[in-house]
ZADREN-116920 format. One line per field, with one value per residue (C-alpha): residue number from 1; residue in one letter; z, x, y negated. Coordinates in nm, 2 decimals. Layout:
BEGIN
nr = c(NUM:...)
rest = c(A:...)
w = c(Z:...)
u = c(X:...)
v = c(Y:...)
//
This chain:
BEGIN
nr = c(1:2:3:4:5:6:7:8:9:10:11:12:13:14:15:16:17:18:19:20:21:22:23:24:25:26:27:28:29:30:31:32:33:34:35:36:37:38:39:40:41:42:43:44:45:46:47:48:49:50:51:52:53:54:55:56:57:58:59:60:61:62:63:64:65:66:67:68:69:70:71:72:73:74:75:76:77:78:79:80:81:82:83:84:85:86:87:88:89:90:91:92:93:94:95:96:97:98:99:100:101:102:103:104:105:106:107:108:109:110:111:112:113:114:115:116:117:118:119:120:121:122:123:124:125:126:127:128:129:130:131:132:133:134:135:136:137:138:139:140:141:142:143:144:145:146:147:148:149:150:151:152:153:154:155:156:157:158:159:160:161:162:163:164:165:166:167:168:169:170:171:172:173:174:175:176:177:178:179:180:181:182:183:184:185:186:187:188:189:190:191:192:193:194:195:196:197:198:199:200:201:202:203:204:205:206:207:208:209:210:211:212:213:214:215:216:217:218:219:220:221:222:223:224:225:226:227:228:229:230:231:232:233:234:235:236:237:238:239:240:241:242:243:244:245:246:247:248:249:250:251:252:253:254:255:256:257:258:259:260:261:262:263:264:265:266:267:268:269:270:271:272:273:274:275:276:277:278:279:280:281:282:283:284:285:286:287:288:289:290:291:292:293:294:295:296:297:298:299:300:301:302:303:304:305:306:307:308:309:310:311:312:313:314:315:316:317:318:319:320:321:322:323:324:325:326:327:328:329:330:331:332:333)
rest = c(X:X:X:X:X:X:X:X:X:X:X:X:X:X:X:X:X:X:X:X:X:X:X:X:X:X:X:X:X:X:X:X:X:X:X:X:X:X:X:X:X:X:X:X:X:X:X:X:X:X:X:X:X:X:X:X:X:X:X:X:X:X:X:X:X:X:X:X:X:X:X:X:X:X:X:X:X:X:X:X:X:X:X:X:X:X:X:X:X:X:X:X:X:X:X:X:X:X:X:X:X:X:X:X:X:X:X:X:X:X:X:X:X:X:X:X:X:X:X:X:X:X:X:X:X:X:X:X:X:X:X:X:X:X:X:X:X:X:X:X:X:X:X:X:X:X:X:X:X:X:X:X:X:X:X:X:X:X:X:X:X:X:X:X:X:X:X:X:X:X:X:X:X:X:X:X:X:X:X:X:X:X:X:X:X:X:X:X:X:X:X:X:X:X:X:X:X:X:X:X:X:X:X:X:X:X:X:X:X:X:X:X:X:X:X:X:X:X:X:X:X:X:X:X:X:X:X:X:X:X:X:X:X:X:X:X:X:X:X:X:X:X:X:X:X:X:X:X:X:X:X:X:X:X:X:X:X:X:X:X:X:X:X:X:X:X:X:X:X:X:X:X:X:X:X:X:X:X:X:X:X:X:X:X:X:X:X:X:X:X:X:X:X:X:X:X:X:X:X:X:X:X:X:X:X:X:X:X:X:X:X:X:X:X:X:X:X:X:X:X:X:X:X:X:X:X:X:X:X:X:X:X:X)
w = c(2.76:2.76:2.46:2.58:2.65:2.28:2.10:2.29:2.20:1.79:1.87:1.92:1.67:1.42:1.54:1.54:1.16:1.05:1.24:1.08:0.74:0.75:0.91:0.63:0.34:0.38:0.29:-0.06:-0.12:-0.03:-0.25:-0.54:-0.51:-0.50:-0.83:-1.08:-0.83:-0.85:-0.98:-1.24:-1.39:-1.13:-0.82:-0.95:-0.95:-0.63:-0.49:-0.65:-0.51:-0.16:-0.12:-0.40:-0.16:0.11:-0.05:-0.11:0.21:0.38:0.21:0.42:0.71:0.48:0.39:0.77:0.91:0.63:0.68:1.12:1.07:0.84:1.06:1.40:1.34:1.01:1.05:0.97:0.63:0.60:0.65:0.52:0.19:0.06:0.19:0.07:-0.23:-0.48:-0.19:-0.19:-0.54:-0.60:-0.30:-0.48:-0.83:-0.73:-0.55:-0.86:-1.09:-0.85:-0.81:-1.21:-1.22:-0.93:-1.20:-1.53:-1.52:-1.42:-1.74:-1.96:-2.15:-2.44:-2.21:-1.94:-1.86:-1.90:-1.61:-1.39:-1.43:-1.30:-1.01:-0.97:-0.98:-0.84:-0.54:-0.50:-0.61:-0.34:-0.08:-0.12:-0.11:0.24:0.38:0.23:0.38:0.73:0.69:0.64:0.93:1.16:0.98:1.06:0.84:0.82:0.93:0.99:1.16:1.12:0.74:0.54:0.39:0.24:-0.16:-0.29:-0.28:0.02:0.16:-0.05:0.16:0.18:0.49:0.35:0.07:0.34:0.52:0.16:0.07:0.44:0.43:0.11:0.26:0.51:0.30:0.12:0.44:0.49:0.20:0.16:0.57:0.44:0.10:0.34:0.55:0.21:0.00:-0.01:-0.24:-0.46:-0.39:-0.02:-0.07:-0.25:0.00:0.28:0.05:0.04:0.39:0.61:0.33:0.36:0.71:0.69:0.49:0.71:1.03:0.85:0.75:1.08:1.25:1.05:1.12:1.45:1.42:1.16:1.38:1.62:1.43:1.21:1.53:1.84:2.06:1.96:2.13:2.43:2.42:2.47:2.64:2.88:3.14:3.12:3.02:2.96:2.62:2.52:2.60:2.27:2.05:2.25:2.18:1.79:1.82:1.98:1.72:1.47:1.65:1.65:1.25:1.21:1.44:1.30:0.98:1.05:1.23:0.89:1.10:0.86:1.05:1.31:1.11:0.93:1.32:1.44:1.13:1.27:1.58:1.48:1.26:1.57:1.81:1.55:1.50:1.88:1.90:1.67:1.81:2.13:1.97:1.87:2.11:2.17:1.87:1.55:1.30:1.37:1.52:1.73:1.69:1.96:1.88:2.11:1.86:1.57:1.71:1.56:1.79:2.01:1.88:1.59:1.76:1.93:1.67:1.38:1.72:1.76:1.38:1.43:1.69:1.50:1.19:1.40:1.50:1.15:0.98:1.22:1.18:0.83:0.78:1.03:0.85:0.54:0.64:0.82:0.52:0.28:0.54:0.45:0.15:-0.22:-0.46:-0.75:-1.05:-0.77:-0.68:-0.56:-0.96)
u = c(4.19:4.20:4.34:4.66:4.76:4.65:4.86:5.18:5.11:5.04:5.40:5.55:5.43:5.51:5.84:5.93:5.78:6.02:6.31:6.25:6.20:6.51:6.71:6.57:6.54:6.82:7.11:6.94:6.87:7.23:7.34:7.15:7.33:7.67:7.61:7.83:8.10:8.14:8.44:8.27:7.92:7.95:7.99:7.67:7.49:7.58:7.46:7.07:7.06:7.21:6.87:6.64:6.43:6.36:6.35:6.01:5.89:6.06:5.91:5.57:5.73:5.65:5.33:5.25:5.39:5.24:4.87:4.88:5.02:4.73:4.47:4.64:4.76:4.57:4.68:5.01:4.88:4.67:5.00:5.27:5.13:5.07:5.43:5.60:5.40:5.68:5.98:5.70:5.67:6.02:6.02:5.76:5.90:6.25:6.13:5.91:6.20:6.43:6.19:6.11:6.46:6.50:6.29:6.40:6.78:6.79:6.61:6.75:7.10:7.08:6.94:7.07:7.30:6.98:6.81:7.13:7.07:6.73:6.80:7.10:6.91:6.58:6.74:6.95:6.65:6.42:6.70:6.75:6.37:6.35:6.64:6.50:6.16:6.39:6.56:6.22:6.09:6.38:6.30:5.92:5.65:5.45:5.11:4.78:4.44:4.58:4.64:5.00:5.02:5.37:5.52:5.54:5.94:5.98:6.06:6.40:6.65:7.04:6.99:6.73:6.97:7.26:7.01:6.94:7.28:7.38:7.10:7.25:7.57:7.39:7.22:7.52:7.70:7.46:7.52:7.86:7.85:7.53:7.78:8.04:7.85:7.68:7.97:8.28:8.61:8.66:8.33:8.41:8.70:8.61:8.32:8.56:8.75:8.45:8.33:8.55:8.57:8.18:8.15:8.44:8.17:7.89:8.05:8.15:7.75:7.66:7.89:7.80:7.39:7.47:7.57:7.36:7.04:7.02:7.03:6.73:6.55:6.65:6.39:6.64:6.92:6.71:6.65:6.98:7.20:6.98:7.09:7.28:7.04:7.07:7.00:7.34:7.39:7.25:7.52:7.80:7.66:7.60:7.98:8.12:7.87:8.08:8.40:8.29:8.26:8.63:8.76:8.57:8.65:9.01:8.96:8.83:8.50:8.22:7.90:8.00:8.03:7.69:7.54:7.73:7.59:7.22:7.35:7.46:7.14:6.89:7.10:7.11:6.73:6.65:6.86:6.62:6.35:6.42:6.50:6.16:5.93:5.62:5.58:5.46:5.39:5.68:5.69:5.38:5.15:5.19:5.13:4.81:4.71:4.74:4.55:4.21:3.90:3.98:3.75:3.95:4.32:4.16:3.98:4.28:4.51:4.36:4.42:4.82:4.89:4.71:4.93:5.27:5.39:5.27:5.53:5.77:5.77:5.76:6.07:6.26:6.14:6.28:6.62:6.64:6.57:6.81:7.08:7.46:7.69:7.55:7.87:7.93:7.70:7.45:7.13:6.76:6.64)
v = c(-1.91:-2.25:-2.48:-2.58:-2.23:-2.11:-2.45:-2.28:-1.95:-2.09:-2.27:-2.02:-1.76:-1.96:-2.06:-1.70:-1.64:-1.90:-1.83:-1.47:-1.63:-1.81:-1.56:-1.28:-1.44:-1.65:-1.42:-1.30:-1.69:-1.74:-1.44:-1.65:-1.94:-1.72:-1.54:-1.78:-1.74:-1.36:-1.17:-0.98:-0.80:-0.53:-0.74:-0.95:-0.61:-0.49:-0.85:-0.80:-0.42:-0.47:-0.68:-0.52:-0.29:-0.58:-0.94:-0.91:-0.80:-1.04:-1.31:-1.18:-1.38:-1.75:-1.65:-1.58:-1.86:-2.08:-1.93:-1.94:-2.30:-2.40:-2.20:-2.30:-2.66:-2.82:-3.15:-3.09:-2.98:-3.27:-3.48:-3.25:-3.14:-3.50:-3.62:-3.31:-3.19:-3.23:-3.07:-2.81:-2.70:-2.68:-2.43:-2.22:-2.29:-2.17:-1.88:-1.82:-1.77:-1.58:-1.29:-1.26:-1.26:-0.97:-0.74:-0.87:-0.84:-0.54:-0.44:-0.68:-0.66:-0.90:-1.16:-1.07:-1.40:-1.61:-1.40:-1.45:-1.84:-1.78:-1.60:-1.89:-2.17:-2.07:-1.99:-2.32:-2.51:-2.31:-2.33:-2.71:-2.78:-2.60:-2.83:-3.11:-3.05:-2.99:-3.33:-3.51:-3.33:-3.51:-3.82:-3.84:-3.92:-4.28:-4.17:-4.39:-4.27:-3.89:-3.95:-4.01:-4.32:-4.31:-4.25:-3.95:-3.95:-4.06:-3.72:-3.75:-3.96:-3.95:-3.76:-3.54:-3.47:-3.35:-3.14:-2.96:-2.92:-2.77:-2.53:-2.41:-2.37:-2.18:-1.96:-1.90:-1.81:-1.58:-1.46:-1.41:-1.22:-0.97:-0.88:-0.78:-0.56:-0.43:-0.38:-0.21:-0.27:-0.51:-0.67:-0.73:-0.81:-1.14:-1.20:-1.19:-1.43:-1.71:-1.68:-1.89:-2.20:-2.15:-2.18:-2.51:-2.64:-2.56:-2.68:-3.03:-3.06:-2.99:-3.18:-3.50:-3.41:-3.35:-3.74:-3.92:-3.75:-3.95:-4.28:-4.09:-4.02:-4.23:-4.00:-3.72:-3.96:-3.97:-3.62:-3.49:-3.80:-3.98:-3.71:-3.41:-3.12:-2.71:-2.76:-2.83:-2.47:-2.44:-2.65:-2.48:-2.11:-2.25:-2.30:-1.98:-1.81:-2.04:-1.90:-1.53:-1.54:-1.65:-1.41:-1.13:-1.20:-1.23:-0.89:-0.78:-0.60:-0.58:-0.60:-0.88:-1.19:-1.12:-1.10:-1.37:-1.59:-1.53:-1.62:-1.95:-1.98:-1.93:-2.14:-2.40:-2.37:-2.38:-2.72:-2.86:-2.71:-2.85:-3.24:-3.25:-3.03:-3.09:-3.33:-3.09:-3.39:-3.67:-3.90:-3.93:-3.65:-3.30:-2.96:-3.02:-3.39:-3.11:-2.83:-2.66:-2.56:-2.34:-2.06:-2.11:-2.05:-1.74:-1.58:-1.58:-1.53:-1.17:-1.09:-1.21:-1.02:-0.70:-0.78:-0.90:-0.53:-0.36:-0.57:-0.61:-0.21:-0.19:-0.40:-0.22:0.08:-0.05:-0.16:0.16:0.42:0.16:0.10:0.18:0.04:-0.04:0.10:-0.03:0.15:0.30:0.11:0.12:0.03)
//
């Protein structure tokens, strides 16, 4: 199998562990950054237990994207770490905190406020970081002889900053969708409440993206308006995905708008996806620049696709066994 052929299988791997990331771990981040608006005590506890049996496993989709990207394509490590060390740690740091909080409040009555705070904040903070470290993707990265040679803040741009915030607009989107399929009463009630000023707000982020990109990028200019392409199917299905979440949740159906918010995730995804491809390491470098050895590809390839279907059946497993409404005083603690 020759080289070229293993880069595009890699690319594509792990696009689909982060697609799966984002698209899993994304509504329990976006249930994090919801917490100080809920009604009350319960509601907050019905938010941590709809996604107590499966935050943590799906949180095996970063670690496997992280690893095949560092085994597959090292240079972007070599150039990514150094620029985004700090957007990094936050990630990390935030994610840090919101799990010891998933196991300490539950536990925990006299301090129980200050454990909220942590699952609060560790989850905006690690939510921000990611959309950060998306916005400096677009941007590019100065990069000499295969090496970074910018500051250590240079990740952190006004348009970095927008791309943190939308994400966690996203996330809580997400969010605010999963609790209505999850909940039931009062609960769902409010989340039904929150979702379409949250996807206002994510439309008016994207739109204004949509429009500082290609001033960010001009190759992503090129990309989609030197000719008219098929890849603006993937804006207009972003926006009937947009569409099907208001209608739905005027409908007052409970499992649509949380599917029709993936949908508008992955479309949204795939439009960046395809302003960018092949270039892995902006602005210059490929996915085929940033490839290992052959041998390399090949030998962790044959592990990946051994481990691939044992998670994806575990987690289907897992939502399968704790599928159906959380109530109010019921729980998996």
């Amino acid at each position: 199998m020759e080289m070229f052929d293993l880069s595009l299988i890699w690319a594509g791997i792990i696009g689909f562990g982060v697609i799966m990331y984002v698209l899993m771990d994304g509504f329990d981040l976006g249930l994090g950054i919801l917490f100080p608006f809920a009604p009350d005590e319960d509601a907050r506890d019905v938010m941590m237990n709809s996604v107590a049996p499966v935050w943590d496993g799906n949180e095996t989709w970063l670690v496997l994207g992280g690893a095949g990207l560092l085994g597959a394509f090292p240079l972007v490590y070599s150039v990514f770490l150094p620029a985004l060390y700090i957007g990094v740690f936050l990630m990390l740091a935030g994610l840090i905190f919101r799990g010891i909080a998933f196991e300490f409040r539950f536990k925990s009555r006299r301090n129980r406020r200050w454990w909220n705070r942590a699952f609060c904040w560790g989850s905006a903070v690690a939510a921000f970081a990611q959309g950060a470290v998306v916005g400096s993707y677009i941007h590019g990265f100065p990069v000499e002889d295969f090496v970074y040679v910018g500051g250590a803040l240079d990740w952190l741009t006004p348009f970095s900053v927008l791309t943190g915030l939308g994400l966690m607009a996203g996330y809580a989107l997400l969010g605010a969708t999963w609790l209505i399929l999850k909940s039931e009463g009062h609960v769902q009630a409010w989340a039904y409440r929150i979702t379409l000023p949250l996807l206002a707000a994510v439309l008016a982020v994207f739109a204004i993206i949509s429009l500082w990109t290609p001033f960010v990028d001009p190759n992503v200019w090129s990309r989609w308006f030197d000719h008219l392409q098929l890849i603006w199917i993937l804006p207009t299905l972003a926006l009937l995905s947009a569409a099907l979440v208001f209608v739905s949740v005027r409908r007052r159906s409970e499992g649509l708008p949380f599917v029709a918010t993936l949908g508008l995730f992955i479309f949204t995804y795939l439009g960046l996806v395809v302003s960018k491809w092949p270039v892995i390491v902006p602005p210059d470098y490929t996915i085929w620049d940033a490839a290992s050895a052959p041998e390399s590809q090949l030998f962790l390839l044959i592990g990946v696709l051994f481990v691939i279907p044992i998670v994806l059946g575990y987690t289907a497993w897992t939502y399968w066994v704790f599928r159906g409404k959380v109530k109010v005083g019921e729980g998996y603690h």
